[in-house]
N, C-alpha and C positions, 0 to 999 in steps of 0.2 A: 331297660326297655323291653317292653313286650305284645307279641300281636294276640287281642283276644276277638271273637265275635258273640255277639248276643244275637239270638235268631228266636222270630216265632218263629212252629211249625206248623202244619196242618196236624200231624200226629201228636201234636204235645198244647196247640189251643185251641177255642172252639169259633167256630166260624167270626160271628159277632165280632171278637178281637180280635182277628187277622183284618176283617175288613175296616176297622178302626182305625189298626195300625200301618196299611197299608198306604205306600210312598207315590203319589200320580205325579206323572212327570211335570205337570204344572209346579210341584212343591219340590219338585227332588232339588234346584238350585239354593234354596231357603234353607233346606234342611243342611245340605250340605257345608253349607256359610254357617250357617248356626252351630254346628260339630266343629267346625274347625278353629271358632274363635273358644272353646274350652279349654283350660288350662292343659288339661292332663292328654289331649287326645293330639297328636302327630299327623298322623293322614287317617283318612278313612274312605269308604267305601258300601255305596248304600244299595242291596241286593232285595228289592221287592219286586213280588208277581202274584199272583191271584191265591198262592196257598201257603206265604214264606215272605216275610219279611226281617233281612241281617241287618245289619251293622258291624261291618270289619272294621278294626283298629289298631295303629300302634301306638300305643302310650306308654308315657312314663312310671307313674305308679298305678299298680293294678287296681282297685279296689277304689280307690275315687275317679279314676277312670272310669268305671263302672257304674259308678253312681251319677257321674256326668252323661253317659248314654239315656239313662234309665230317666233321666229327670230329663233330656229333649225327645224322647219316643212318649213321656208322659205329654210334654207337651206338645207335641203332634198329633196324637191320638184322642186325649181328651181322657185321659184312663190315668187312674193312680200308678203309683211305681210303684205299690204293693200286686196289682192287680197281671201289671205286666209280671213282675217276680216271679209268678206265681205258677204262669205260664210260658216262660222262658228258657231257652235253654243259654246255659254261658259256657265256651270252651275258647284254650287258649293254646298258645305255640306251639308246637307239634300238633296238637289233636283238630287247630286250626286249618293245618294246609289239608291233615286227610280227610277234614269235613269237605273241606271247597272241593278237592276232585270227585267227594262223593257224589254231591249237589251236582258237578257240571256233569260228573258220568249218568246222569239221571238216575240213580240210586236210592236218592233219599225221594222221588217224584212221588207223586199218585198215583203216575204210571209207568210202572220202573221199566229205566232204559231209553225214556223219549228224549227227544232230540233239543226240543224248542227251548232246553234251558242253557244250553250250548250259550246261545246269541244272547238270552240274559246276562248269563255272567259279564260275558266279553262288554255289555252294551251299557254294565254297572260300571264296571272298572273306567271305557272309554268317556264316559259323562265326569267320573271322580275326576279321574288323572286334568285330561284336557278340557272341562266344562265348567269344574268351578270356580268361577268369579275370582280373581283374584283380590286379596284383603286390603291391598295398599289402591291397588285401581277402585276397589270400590268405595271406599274410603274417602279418596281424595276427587273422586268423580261425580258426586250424586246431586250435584246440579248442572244443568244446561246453562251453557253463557248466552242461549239467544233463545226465542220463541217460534216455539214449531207447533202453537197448538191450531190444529183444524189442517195444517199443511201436509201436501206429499212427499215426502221426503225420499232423496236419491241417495242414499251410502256407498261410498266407492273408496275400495283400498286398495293398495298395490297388490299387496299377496295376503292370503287367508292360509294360517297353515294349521295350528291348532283351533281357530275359531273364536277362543276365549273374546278377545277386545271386540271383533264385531258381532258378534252374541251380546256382551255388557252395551255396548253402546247403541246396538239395539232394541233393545228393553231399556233403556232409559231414555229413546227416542218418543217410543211409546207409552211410555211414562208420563212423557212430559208434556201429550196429547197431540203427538204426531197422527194423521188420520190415516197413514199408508208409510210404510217403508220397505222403499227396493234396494236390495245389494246390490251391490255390481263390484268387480273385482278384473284386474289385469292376470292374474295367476290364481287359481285354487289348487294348492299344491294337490299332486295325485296321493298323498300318505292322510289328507286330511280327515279326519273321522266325523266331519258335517258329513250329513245324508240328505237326498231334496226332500223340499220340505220343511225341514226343522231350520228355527229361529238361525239367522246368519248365513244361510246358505243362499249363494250368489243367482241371482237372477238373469246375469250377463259375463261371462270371464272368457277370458282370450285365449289362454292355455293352460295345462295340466302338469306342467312340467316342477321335478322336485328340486332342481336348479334354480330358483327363483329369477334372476336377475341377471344380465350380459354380462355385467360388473362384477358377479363371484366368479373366484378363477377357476370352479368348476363346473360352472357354463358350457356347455359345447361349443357357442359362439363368443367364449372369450376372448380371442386372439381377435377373432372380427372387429369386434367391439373396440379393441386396441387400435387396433389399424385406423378404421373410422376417426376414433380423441385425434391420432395423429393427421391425420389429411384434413383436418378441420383444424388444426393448431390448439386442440383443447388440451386438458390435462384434467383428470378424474379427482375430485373433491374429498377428500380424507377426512 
């Protein structure tokens, strides 16, 4: 197993194919789903901005790994995989992580030393890790059992913590010609990496706390929450 990236760069292709190749956050979930159902590719991570488009990966074998990248940036872009080749750079394990601090120290920028590529990196990584779609959810999810088309639709979950499920079932709300949809949420954990704004982020929530629930026993109001089941003759449901 091993980590490689494929990267355009501004210094190595010419504008035209950077913006060809370049990832809008509208496609980044597409893309991301598309890489991940490839044989040879493990996780990945998709780093585009206006002068740099990556593809980090760990895979199993190198070389058809590679040729799996190269044939979904071919089909993203609209450009042969000769043409990307051509102007590509490909490095892999060691020479991997000292490209990534080069790129985040702004090093390899435009304008060496600037900051804004900082919150790129972190904001590729945060979208891969907790934003893509999971394969079995989407999988077994991709129809609606009831009809929401022209309706407003109210989404409401206990706790939001990564995003992932009400992000998917969001866009499938929408999908299925939902005319409006509002989150609403009892907890948005405070570690969540939804920002306002983006798809799934609650509209309505009650607290921020990383404790989700009275019922985990590290609650601050655990004990309470005890007390309470007992003066009411309840017992907590396993």
């Amino acid at each position: 197993m091993s980590v490689v990236v494929i990267g355009l760069e501004h210094n190595q292709a010419p504008l035209p194919l950077l913006e060809a190749a370049a990832v809008a956050d509208a496609d980044l979930h597409k893309l991301l789903s598309t890489l991940s159902h490839r044989r040879n590719l493990q996780e990945t991570v998709v780093l585009s901005t206006c002068l740099r488009t990556e593809i980090y990966a760990v895979v199993d074998r190198f070389h058809d790994a590679v040729a799996e990248i190269y044939e979904v940036l071919s089909d993203h872009s609209g450009l042969s995989s000769d043409e990307l080749m051509a102007h590509a750079v490909i490095r892999f394990d060691d020479d991997v992580t000292a490209h990534l601090f080069s790129v985040t120290a702004g090093l390899e920028s435009a304008v060496t030393g600037e900051t804004e590529v900082v919150g790129q990196v972190r904001r590729a990584f945060e979208r891969a890790f907790y934003k893509c779609w999971p394969t079995q959810l989407e999988a077994e999810s991709n129809e609606l059992q009831f009809d929401v088309r022209g309706k407003n639709v109210l989404l409401v979950d206990d706790c939001i913590a990564t995003g992932t499920s009400v992000r998917f079932v969001h866009s499938q709300l929408l999908a299925g010609g939902a005319r409006t949809v509002t989150v609403g949420a009892i907890c948005l954990s405070d570690d969540s990496p939804l920002r306002p704004g983006e798809p799934g982020f609650p509209a309505v929530y009650i607290n921020r706390l990383s404790q989700f629930y009275p019922w985990s026993a590290n609650h601050p109001d655990h004990e309470q929450y005890l007390r309470w089941l007992a003066a009411h003759d309840l017992k907590q449901w396993e």
